[in-house]
N, CA, C and O atoms as CSV, one atom per row, in Angstrom:
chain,resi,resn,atom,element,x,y,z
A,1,UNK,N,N,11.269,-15.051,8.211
A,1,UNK,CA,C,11.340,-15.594,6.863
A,1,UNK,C,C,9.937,-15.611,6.255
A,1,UNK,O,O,8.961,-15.978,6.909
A,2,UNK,N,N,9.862,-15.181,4.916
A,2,UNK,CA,C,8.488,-15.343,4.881
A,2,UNK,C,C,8.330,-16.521,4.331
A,2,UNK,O,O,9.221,-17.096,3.707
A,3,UNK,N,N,6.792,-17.118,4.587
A,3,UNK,CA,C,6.873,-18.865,3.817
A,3,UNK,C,C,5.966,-18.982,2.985
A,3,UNK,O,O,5.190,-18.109,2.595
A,4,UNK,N,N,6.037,-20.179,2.651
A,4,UNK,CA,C,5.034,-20.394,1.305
A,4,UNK,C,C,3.691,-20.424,1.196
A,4,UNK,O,O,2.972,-20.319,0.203
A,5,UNK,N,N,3.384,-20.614,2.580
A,5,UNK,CA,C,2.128,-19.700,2.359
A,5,UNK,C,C,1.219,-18.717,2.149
A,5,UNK,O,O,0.001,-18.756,1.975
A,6,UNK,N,N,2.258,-17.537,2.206
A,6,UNK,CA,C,2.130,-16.082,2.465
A,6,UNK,C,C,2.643,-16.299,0.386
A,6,UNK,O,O,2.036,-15.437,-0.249
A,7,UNK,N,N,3.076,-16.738,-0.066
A,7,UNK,CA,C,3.309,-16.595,-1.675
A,7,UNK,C,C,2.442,-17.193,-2.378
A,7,UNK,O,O,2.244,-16.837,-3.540
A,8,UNK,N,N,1.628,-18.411,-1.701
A,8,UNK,CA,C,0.735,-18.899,-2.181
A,8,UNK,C,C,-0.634,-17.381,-1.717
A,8,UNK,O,O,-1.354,-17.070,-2.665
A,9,UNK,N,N,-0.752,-16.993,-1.049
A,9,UNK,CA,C,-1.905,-16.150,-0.535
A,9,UNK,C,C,-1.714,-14.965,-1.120
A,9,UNK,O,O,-2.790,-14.378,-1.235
A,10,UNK,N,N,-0.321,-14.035,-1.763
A,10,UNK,CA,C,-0.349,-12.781,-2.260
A,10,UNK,C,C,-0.428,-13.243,-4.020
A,10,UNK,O,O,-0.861,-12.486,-4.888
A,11,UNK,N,N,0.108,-14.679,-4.280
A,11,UNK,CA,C,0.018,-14.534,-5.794
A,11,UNK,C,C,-1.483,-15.091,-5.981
A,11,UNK,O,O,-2.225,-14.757,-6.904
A,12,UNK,N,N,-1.799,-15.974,-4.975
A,12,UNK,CA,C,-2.902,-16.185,-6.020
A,12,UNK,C,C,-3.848,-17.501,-6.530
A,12,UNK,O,O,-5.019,-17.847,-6.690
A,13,UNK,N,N,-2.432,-17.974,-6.663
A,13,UNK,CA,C,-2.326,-19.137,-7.725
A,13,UNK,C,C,-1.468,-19.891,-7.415
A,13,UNK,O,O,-0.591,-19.382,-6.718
A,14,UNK,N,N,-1.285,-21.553,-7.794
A,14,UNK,CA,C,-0.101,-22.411,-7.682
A,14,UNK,C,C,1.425,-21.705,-8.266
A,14,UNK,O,O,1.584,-21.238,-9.394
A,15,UNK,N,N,2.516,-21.776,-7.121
A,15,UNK,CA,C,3.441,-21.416,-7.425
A,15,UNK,C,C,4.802,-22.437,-7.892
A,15,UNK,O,O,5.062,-23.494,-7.316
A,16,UNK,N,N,5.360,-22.041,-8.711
A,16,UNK,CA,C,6.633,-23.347,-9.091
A,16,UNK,C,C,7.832,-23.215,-8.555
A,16,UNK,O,O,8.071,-22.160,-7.967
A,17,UNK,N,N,8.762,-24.151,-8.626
A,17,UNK,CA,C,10.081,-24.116,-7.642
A,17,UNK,C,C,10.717,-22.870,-7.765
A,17,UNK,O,O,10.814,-22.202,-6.736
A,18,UNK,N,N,11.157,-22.433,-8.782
A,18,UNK,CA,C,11.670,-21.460,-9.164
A,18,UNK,C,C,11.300,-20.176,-8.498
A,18,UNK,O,O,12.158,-19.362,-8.159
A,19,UNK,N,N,9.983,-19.990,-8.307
A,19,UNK,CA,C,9.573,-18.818,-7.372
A,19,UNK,C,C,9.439,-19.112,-5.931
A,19,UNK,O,O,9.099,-18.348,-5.027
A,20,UNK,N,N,9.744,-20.264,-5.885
A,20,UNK,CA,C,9.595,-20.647,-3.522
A,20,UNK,C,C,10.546,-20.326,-3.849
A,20,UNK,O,O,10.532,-19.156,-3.466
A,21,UNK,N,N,12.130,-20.582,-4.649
A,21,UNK,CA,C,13.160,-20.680,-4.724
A,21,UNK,C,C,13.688,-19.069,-4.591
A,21,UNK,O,O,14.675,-18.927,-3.869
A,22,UNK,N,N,13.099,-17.777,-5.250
A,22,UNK,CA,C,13.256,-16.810,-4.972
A,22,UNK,C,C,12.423,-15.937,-4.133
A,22,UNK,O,O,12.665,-14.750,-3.912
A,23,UNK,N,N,11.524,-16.541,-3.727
A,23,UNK,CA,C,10.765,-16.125,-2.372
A,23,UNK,C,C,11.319,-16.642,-0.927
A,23,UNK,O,O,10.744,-16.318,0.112
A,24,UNK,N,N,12.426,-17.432,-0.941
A,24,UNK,CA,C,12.876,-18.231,0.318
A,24,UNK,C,C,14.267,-18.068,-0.215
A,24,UNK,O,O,14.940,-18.997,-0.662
A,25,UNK,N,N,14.729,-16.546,-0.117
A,25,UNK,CA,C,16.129,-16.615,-0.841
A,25,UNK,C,C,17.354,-16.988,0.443
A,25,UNK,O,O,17.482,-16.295,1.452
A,26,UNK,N,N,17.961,-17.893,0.217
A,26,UNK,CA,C,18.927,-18.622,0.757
A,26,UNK,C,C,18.552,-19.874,1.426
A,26,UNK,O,O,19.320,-20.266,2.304
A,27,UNK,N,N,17.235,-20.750,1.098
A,27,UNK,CA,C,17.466,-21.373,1.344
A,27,UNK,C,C,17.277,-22.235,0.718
A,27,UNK,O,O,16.464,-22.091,-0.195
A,28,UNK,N,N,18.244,-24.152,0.993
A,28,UNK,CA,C,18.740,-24.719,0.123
A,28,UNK,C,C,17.530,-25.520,-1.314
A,28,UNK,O,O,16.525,-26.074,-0.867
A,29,UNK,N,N,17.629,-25.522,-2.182
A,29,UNK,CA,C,16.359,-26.037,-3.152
A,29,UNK,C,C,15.932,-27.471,-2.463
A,29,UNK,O,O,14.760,-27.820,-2.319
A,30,UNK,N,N,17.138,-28.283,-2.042
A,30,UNK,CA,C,16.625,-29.651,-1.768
A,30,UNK,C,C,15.533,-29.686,-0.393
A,30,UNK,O,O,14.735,-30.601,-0.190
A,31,UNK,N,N,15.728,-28.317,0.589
A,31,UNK,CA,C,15.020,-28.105,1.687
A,31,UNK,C,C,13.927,-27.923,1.399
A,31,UNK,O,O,13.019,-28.390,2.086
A,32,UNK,N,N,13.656,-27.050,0.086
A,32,UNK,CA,C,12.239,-26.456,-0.251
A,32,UNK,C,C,11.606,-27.686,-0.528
A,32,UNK,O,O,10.610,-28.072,0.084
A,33,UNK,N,N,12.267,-28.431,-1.611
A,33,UNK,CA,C,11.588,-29.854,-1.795
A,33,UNK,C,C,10.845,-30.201,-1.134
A,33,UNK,O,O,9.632,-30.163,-1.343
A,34,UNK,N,N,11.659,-30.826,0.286
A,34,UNK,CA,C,10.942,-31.707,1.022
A,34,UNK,C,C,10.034,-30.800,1.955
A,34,UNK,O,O,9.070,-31.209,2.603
A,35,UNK,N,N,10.346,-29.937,1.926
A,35,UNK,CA,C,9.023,-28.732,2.483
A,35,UNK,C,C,7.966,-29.331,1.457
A,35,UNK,O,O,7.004,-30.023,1.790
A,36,UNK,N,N,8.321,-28.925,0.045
A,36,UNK,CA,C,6.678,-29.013,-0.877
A,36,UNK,C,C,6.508,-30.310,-1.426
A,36,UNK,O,O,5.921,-30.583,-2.472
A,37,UNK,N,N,6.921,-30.883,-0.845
A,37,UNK,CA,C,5.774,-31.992,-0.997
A,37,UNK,C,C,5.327,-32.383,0.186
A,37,UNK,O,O,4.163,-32.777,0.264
A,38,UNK,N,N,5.999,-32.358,1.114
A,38,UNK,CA,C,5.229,-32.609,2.641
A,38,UNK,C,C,3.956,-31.646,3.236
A,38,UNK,O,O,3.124,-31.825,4.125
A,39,UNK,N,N,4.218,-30.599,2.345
A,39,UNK,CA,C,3.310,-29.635,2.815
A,39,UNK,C,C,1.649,-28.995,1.889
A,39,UNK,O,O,0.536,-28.745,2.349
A,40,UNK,N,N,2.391,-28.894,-0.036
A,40,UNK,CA,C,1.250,-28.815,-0.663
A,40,UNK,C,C,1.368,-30.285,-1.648
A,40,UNK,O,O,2.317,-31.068,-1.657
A,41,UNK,N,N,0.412,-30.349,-2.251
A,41,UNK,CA,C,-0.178,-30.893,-3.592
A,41,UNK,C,C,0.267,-29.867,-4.874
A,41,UNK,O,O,0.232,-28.646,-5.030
A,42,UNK,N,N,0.793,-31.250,-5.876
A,42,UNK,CA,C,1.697,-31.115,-7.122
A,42,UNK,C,C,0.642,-30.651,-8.065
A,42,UNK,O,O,-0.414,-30.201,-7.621
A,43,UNK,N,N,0.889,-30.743,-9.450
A,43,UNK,CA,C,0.067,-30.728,-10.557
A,43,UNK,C,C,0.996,-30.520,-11.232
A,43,UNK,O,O,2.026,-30.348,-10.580
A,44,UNK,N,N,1.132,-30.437,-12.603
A,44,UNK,CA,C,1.580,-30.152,-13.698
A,44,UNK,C,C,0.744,-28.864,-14.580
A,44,UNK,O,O,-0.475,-28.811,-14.742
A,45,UNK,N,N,1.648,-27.980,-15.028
A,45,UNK,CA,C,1.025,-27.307,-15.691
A,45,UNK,C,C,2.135,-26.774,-16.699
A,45,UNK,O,O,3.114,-26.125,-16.331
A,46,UNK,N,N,1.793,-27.218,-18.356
A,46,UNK,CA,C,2.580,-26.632,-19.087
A,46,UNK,C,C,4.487,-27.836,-18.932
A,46,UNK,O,O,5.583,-27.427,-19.314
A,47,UNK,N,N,4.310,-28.734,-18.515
A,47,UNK,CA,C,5.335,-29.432,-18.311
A,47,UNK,C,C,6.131,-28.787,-17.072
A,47,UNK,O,O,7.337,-29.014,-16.973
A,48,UNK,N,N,5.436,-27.945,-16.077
A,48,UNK,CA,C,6.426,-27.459,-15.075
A,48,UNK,C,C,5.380,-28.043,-14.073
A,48,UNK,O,O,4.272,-28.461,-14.408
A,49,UNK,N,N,5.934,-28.017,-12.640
A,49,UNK,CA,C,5.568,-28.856,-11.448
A,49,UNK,C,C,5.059,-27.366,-10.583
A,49,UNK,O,O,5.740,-26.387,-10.279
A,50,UNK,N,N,3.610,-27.647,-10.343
A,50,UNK,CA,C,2.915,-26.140,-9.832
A,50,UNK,C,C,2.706,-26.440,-8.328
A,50,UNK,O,O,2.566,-27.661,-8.390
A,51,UNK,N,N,2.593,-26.125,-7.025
A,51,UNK,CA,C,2.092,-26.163,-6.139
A,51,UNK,C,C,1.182,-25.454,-5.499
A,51,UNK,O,O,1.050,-24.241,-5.665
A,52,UNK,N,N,0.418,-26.212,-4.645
A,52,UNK,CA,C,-0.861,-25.713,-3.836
A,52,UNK,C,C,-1.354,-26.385,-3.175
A,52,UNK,O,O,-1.240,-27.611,-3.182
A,53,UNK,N,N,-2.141,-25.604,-2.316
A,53,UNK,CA,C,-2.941,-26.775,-1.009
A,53,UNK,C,C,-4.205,-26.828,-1.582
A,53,UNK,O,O,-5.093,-27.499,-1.055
């Protein structure tokens, strides 16, 4: 599976649910959740919720 770190490291930049969400295709949104917040730091950008370490 590839994980969010490997999407955080090819894009770049803080990524938003919507793209873990199609970078981790099948698995459940509420899983990713508690993956990202246990794992990176939030921010806001533009009224959407960005992640990163």
């Amino acid at each position: 599976m590839k994980t969010l770190e490997e999407l955080l490291c090819i894009k770049g930049e803080p990524f938003t649910m919507r793209e873990a969400r199609k970078w981790c295709n099948g698995i459940h949104r509420n899983t990713l959740s508690y993956i990202m917040k246990e794992e990176f730091k939030v921010k806001m950008k533009n009224k959407t919720k960005v992640y990163y370490k």
